[in-house]
N, C-alpha and C positions, 0 to 999 in steps of 0.2 A: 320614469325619467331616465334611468339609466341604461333601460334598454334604446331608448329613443337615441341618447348621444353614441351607445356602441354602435346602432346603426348609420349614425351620421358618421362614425368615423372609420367606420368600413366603404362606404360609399366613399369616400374621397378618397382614401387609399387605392383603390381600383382605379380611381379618375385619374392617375399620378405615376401611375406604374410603370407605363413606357415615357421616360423622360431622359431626354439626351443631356448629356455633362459633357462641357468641354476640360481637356486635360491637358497642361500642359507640359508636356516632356522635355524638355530643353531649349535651355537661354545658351547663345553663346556669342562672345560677343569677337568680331574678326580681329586678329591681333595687326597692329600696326604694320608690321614688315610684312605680316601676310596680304596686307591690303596695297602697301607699297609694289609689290611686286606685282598684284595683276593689274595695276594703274598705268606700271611700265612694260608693261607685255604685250605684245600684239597678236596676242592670242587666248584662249580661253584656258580657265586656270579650273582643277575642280573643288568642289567642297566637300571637304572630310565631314560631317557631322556626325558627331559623338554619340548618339542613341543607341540604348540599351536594346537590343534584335534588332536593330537595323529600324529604316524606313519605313511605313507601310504604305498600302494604297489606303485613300481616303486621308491621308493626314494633311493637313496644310501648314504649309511653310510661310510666315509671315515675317517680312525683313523690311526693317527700319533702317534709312538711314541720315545722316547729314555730316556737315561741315563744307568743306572748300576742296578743291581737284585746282591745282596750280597747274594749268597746259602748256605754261610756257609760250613758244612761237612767237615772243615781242622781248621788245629790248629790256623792259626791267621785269623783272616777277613782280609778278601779281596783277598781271595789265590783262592777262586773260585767265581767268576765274569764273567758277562754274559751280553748283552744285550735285550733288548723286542724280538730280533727276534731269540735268544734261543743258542744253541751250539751244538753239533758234537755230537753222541753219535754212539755208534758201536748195542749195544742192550737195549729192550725196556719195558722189562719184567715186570720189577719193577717201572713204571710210572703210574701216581694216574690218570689223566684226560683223557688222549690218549695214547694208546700203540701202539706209532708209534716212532722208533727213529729217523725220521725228525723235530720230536715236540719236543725233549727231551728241557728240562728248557726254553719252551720260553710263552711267553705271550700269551693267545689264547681267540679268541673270536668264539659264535658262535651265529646263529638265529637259529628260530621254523622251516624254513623249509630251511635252507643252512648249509652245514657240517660246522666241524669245520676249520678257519683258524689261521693261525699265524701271530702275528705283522711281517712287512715288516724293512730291515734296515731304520737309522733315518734317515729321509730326503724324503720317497717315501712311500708314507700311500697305508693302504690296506684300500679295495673298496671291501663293500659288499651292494649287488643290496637285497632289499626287496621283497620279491614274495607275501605279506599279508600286508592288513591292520591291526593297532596295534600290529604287530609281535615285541616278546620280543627278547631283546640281552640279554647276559651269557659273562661274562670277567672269567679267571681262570690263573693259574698259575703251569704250566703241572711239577711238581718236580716230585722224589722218594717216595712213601710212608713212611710216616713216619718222613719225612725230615726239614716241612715245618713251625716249630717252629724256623727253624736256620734262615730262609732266613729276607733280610731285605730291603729295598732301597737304593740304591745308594752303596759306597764302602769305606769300613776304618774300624775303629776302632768306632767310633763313625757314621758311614754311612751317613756322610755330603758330601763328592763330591761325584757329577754329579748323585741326584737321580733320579730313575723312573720319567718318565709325560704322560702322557694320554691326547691327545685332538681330541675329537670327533666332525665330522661335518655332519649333516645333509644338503644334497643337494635333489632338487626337480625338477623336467626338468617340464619346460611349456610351449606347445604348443602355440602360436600366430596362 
């Protein structure tokens, strides 16, 4: 009898051996002002991320986001409001970071060697897989030329509810 379960539990130990674990390396979450600033930029801003050796290839980068992008361009705040994953545009002519009107006002990130994407609604993060070690991320904020003085966090008068957040997580898959 005992030799029967040592060999059941040699056999499953072999069946189990190569088993991938994901790990995750780093939460961080975008601070306000830092967010503030590439909302108001009309250009791409880069992300520092804190990991211990750097980046690898293979890792993926998963970013969450929500709240409110106040863009301004009408007479009171909060008459043009938007989420991270952006809004409906018919043409794209006059957009600063991507002249796609799928991108029109939304939050976009990109790597050195992966195009550019767009935040995902809040609740379902976008996943971008690394193809390089130490590859840099780019956060931006795809408005109209010229526009990106109005825009603000969150929505009102004062842009106190439900502003922008940003939380970045590094994931690492590990071979056993």
């Amino acid at each position: 009898m005992r030799s029967a379960a040592f060999l059941l539990a040699l056999v499953m130990v072999v069946g189990v051996s190569a088993a991938e674990v994901e790990s995750r390396v780093l939460t961080h979450y975008l601070p306000q002002d830092y967010l503030e600033a590439a909302v108001r930029s009309e250009k791409w801003t880069e992300l520092a991320l804190p990991v211990k050796g750097g980046l690898r290839k293979g890792d993926v980068v998963r970013i969450w986001a929500g709240g409110l992008i106040d863009r301004g361009n009408g007479e009171q705040p909060g008459q043009n409001v938007n989420g991270p994953e952006g809004a409906t545009r018919d043409e794209a002519s006059q957009l600063a970071l991507a002249p796609d009107a799928r991108l029109a006002f939304a939050l976009l990130f990109k790597a050195e060697t992966s195009g550019i994407h767009k935040c995902l609604a809040a609740g379902k993060p976008l996943e971008i897989k690394l193809n390089r070690d130490h590859e840099a991320l780019w956060i931006g904020f795809n408005d109209e030329r010229g526009r990106y003085l109005d825009n603000h966090l969150g929505k009102g008068r004062r842009h106190e509810r439900d502003p922008l957040w940003v939380r970045i997580e590094v994931v690492r898959t590990i071979v056993d």
